[in-house]
Wavefront OBJ file of the C-alpha trace (Angstrom):
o trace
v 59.029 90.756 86.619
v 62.266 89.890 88.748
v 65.500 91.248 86.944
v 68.183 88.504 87.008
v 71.593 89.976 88.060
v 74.772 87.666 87.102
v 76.537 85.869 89.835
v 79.292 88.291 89.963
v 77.044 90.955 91.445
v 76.251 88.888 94.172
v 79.345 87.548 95.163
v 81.702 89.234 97.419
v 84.569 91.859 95.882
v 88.484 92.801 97.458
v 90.208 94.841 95.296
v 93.766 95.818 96.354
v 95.207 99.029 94.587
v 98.554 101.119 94.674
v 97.862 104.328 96.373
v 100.181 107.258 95.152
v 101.066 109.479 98.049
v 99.666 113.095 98.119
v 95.823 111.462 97.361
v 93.107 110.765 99.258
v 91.539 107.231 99.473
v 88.060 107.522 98.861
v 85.311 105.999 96.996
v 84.909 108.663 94.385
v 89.029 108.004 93.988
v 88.000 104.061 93.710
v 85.730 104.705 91.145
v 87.704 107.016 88.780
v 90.915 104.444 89.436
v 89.304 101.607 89.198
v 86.579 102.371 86.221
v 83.385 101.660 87.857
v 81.372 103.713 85.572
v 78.502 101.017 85.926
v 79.915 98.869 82.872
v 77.475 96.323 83.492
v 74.158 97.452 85.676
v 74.272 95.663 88.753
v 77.493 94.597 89.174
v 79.601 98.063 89.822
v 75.939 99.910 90.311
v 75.769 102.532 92.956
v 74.667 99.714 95.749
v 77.724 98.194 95.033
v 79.985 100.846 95.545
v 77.500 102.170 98.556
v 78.617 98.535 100.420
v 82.201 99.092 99.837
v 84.753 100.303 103.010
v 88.329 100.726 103.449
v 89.654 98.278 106.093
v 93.477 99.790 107.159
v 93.077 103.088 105.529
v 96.194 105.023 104.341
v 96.853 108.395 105.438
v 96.900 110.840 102.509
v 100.827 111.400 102.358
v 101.600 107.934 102.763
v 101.286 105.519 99.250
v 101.252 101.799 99.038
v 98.559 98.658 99.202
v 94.764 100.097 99.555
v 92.261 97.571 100.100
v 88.794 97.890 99.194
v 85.947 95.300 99.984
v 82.849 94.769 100.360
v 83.264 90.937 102.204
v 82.082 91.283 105.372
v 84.453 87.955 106.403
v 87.715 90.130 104.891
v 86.269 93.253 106.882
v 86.252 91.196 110.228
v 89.328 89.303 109.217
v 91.317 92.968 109.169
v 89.716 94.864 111.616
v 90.209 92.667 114.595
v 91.996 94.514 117.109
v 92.273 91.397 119.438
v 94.836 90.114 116.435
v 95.565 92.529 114.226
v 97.899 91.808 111.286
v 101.039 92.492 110.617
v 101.646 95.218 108.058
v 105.415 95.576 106.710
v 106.346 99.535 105.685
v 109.410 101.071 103.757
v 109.850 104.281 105.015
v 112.725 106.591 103.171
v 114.633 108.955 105.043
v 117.698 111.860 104.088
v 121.032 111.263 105.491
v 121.529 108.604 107.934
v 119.615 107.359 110.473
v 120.700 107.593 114.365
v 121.330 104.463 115.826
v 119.194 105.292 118.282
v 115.835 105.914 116.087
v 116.460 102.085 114.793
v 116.508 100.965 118.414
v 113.407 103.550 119.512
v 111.495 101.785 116.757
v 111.685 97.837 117.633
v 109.827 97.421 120.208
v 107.264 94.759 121.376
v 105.562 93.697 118.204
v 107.570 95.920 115.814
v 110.828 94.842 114.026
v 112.936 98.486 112.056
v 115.923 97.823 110.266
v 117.871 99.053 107.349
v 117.159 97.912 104.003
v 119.183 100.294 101.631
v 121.416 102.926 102.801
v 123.227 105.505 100.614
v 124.839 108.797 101.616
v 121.660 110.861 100.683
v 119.046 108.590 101.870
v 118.446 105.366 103.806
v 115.516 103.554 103.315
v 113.976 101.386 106.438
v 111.959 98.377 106.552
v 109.466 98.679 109.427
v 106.874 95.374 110.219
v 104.798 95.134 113.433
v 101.092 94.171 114.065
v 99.041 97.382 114.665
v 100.733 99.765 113.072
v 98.939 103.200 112.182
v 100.907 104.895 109.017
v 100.479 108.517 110.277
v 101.358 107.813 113.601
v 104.289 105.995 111.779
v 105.100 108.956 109.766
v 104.707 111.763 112.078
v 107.518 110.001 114.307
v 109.908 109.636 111.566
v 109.970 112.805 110.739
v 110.158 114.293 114.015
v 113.890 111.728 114.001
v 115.495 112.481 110.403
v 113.808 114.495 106.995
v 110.576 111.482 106.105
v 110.912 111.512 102.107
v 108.469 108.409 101.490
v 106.000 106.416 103.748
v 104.854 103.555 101.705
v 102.677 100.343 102.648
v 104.368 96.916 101.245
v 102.199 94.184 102.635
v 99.286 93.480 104.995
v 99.314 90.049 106.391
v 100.360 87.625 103.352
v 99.089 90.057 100.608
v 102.124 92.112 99.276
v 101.969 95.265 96.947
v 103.876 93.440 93.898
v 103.478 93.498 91.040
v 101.653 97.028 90.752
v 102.885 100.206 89.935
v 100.856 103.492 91.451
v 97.569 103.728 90.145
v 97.066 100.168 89.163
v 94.730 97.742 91.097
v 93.700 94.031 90.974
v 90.608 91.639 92.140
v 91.570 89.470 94.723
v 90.999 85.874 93.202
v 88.918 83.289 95.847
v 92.295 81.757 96.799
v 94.291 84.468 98.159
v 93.427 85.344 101.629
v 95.278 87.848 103.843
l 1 2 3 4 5 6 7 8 9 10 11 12 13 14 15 16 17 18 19 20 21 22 23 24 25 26 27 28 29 30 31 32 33 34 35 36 37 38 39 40 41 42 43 44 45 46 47 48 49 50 51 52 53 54 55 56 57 58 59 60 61 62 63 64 65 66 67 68 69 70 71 72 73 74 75 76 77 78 79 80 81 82 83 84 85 86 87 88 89 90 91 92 93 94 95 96 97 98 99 100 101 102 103 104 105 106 107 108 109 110 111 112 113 114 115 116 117 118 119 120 121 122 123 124 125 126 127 128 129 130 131 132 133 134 135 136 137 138 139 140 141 142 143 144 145 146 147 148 149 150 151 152 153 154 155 156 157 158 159 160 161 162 163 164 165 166 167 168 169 170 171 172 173 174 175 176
């Protein structure tokens, strides 16, 4: 006899989380953030979780919006490299930032400016297509002391409203 599996095992799954910096993104991370101790058998069952990849992943020191999928249309739709999407990042630095480092930054595709600036730290707001975090990050800190590298948004999907460690479905509406 055929076992019946509910609808929601067989359609599609995003999930968009909050990755703390310092942690590596993995599945065995998704799982233990996320809960998927196999609740319901079939739905978060190990061939769920075997189908699931990390489109844009974040390097380990950097924190911000994860996304997990197993949608092979939201796969394609991020991976493109012929039109990749934009990604906005708020990188905090110590001190003050060289005019020169704002101007190194924007560049064809890339927009830097300053979002918040005190005496100990300024905070930028970097958004570009193509963007690769560590690359991001290494740079930085090679200009001024890089205290925090974190992802705000990938195409329309922004990081609001969660804190570290929290995650959400996407709903069928919300597209990237």
């Amino acid at each position: 006899m055929a076992q019946k599996l509910p609808l929601a095992a067989l359609a599609p799954l995003t999930v968009v989380l909050f990755k703390p910096a310092d942690l590596v993104a993995n599945l065995a991370w998704l799982q233990d953030t996320v809960g998927l101790k196999a609740p319901q058998p079939g739905i978060w069952g190990p061939e769920r979780l075997a189908k699931m990849q990390m489109p844009l992943p974040l390097a380990k020191p950097a924190s911000g919006l994860c996304i997990v999928t197993d949608d092979l249309s939201v796969l394609r739709h991020l991976e493109d490299r012929r039109s990749p999407m934009e990604q906005e990042w708020m990188a905090t630095v110590g001190g003050e930032v060289p005019e020169g480092t704002i101007k190194a930054l924007n560049g064809p595709g890339i927009r830097a400016s300053i979002n918040r600036q005190t005496d100990q730290l300024t905070v930028l707001r970097i958004a570009g297509k193509d963007i690769d975090g560590l690359d991001l990050g290494r740079w930085l800190d090679e200009q001024c002391p890089l205290q925090d590298l974190r992802r705000q948004r990938v195409g329309r999907m922004g990081l609001a409203p969660l804190e570290p460690g929290q995650w959400r479905q996407l709903e069928g509406y919300e597209r990237f």
